[in-house]
N, C-alpha and C positions, 0 to 999 in steps of 0.2 A: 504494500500500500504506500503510496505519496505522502510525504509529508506534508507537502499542502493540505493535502485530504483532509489528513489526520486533524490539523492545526485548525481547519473551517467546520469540522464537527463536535470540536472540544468545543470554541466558541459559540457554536451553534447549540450545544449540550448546555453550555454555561448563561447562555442568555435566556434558552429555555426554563431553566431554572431559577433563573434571578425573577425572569416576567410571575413564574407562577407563586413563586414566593412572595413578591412583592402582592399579587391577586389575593392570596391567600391572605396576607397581614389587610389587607383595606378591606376585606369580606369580613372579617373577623372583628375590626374598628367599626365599621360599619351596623354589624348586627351588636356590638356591646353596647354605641349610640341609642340603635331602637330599643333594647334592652332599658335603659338607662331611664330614655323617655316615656317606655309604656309605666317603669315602676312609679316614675315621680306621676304620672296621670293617673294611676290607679289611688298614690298615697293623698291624693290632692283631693280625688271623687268620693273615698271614702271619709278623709277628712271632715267635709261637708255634711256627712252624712250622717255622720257620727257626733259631729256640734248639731246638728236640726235634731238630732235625737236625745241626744241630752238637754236641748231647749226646753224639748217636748214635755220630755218625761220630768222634768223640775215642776213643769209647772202646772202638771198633769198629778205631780206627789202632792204639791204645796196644797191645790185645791182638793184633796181627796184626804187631808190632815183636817181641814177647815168644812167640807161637806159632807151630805152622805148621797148628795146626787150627783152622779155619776157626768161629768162633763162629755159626753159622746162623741162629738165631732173633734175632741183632742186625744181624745185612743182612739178613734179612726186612724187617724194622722199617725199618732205611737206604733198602731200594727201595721200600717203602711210603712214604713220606715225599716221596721225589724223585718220586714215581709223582703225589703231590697238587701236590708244585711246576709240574707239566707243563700242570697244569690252569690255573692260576694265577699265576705268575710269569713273569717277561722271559725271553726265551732264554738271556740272558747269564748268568742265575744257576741256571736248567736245565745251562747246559751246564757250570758249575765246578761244580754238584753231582755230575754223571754224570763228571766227571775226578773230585772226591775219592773216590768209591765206585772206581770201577775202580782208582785208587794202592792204595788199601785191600785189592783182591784182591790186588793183583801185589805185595804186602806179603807176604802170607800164603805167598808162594811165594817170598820170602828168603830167606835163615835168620835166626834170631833174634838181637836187638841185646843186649849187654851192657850193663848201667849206662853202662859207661864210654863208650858207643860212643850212647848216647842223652842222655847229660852233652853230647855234642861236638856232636850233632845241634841239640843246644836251644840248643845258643851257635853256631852256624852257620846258624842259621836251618831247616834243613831239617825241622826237626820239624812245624814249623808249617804240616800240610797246608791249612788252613782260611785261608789268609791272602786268596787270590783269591776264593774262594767268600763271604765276609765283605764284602770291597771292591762285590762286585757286587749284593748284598743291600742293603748303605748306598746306592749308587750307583741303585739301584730305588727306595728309597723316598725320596730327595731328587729322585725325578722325579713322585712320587706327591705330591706336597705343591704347593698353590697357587701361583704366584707374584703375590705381590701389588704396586701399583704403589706 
């Protein structure tokens, strides 16, 4: 064989391989980017989602401490909400939603709290239905986030 030969198919070998490697590195940049961007849209959409639900459900507790008629069109809203988390989030923040909603009902069938007796709740911790539900929301999206080395 010629050594010409030889010399125009090593180069021809080495270009081949420079091109695909370099395809391979911009394919790989490339899909880490979309990677990148669907998490921050997912951590964005649940965000939202998960503040409108704790909106909800505060004020869907407050009024269910203070009545015993059931506000309807804000648990509508409440099982609408946990209805899209099912779609979308971990189990573990599925299921501390579906406990804050049902505390919420079996609220309603209390009797209702005094100032004084919601003064003691809030210093005793018990007011704060939202505490677990919260924890597992944070604990979601610190698993939704890269680790980088």
């Amino acid at each position: 064989m010629d050594a010409s030969i030889i010399s125009a198919l090593a180069a021809l070998t080495g270009a081949a391989v420079g091109g695909l490697t370099s395809g391979i590195a911009n394919w790989r940049s490339q899909r880490s980017q979309v990677r990148a961007q669907w998490v921050l849209h997912e951590e964005t959409r649940r965000q939202t989602l998960y503040r409108d639900f704790i909106e909800d459900a505060a004020k869907c507790y407050i009024d269910a401490l203070q009545h015993d008629k059931a506000d309807i069109p804000s648990l509508v809203s409440l099982y609408a909400k946990m209805s899209a988390m099912r779609a979308i989030s971990s189990k573990p923040v599925v299921h501390h939603a579906e406990d804050v909603t049902r505390k919420i009902l079996d609220t309603y069938l209390e009797p209702d709290k005094s100032f004084v007796e919601l003064r003691e709740m809030a210093i005793d911790g018990t007011i704060d239905l939202l505490h677990d539900f919260s924890g597992a929301c944070r604990d979601e999206f610190e698993q939704m986030r890269p680790v980088h080395f």
